[in-house]
C-alpha positions in Angstrom: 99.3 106.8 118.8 97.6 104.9 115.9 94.8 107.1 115.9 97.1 110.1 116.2 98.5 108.5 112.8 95.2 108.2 111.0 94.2 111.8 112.3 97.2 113.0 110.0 96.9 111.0 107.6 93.1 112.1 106.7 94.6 115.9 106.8 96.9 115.4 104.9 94.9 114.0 102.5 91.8 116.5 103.0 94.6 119.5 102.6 95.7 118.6 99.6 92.4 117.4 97.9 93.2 113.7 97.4 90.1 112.8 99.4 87.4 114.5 97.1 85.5 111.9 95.8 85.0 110.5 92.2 87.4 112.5 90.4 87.8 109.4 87.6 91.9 109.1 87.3 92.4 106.6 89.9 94.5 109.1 92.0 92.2 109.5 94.7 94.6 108.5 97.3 98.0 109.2 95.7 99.0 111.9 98.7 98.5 109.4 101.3 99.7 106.3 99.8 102.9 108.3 98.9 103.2 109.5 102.5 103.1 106.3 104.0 105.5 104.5 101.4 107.9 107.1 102.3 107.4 106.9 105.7 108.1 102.9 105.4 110.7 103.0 102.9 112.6 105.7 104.2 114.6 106.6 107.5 111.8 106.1 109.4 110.4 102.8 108.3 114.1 101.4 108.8 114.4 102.5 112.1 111.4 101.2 112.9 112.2 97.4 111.4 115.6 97.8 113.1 113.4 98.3 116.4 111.5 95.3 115.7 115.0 92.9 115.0 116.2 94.5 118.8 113.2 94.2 120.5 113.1 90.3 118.7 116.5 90.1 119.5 116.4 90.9 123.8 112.8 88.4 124.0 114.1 85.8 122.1 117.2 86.0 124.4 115.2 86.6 127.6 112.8 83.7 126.6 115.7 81.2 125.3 113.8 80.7 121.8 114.4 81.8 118.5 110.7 82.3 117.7 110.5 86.0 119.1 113.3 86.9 117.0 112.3 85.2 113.9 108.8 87.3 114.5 110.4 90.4 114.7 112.4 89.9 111.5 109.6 89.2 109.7 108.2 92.1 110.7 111.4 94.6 110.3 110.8 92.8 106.2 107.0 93.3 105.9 107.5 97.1 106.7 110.1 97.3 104.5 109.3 95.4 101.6 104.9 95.9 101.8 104.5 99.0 99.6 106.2 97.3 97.0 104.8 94.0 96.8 100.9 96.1 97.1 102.0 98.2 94.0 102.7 94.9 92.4 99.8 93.6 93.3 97.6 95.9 92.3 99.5 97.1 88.6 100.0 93.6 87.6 99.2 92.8 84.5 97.9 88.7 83.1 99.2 88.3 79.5 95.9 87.3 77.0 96.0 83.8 75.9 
């Protein structure tokens, strides 16, 4: 499946030329990073956190802890919330002293 994903992703990217090397703008890998965030942000990526609360939610209950649901909640938030805390990362800016 994950290879199946990265198999699309470097098409996509191929196809629409964000892959070519060196161009100088800093865009190189606008098309896929876009893709993804939508993908994450989107329909997708919340069905996909709301699978990892359920599937939390039924071992935590089978296993009579909280930790498998706690797990999956953090990672129903890191799919979520990721592209925007690695575009802050990467476009902040220090003030000069």
């Amino acid at each position: 499946m994950s290879l199946c994903l990265v198999f699309v992703l470097l098409n996509d990217a191929w196809a629409t030329g964000g892959a070519g090397g060196g161009s100088g703008a800093g865009t190189e890998g606008a098309g896929i990073l876009n893709h993804v965030k939508g993908w994450m942000q989107g329909n997708y990526g919340k069905a996909i956190a709301l699978a990892f609360v359920v599937v939390g939610l039924l071992a935590s209950i089978k296993s009579f802890t909280l930790w498998a649901f706690v797990i999956g909640l953090g990672a129903a938030l890191g799919i979520v919330y990721t592209p925007d805390m690695i575009d802050e990362v990467f476009t902040a800016t220090l003030p000069l002293l």
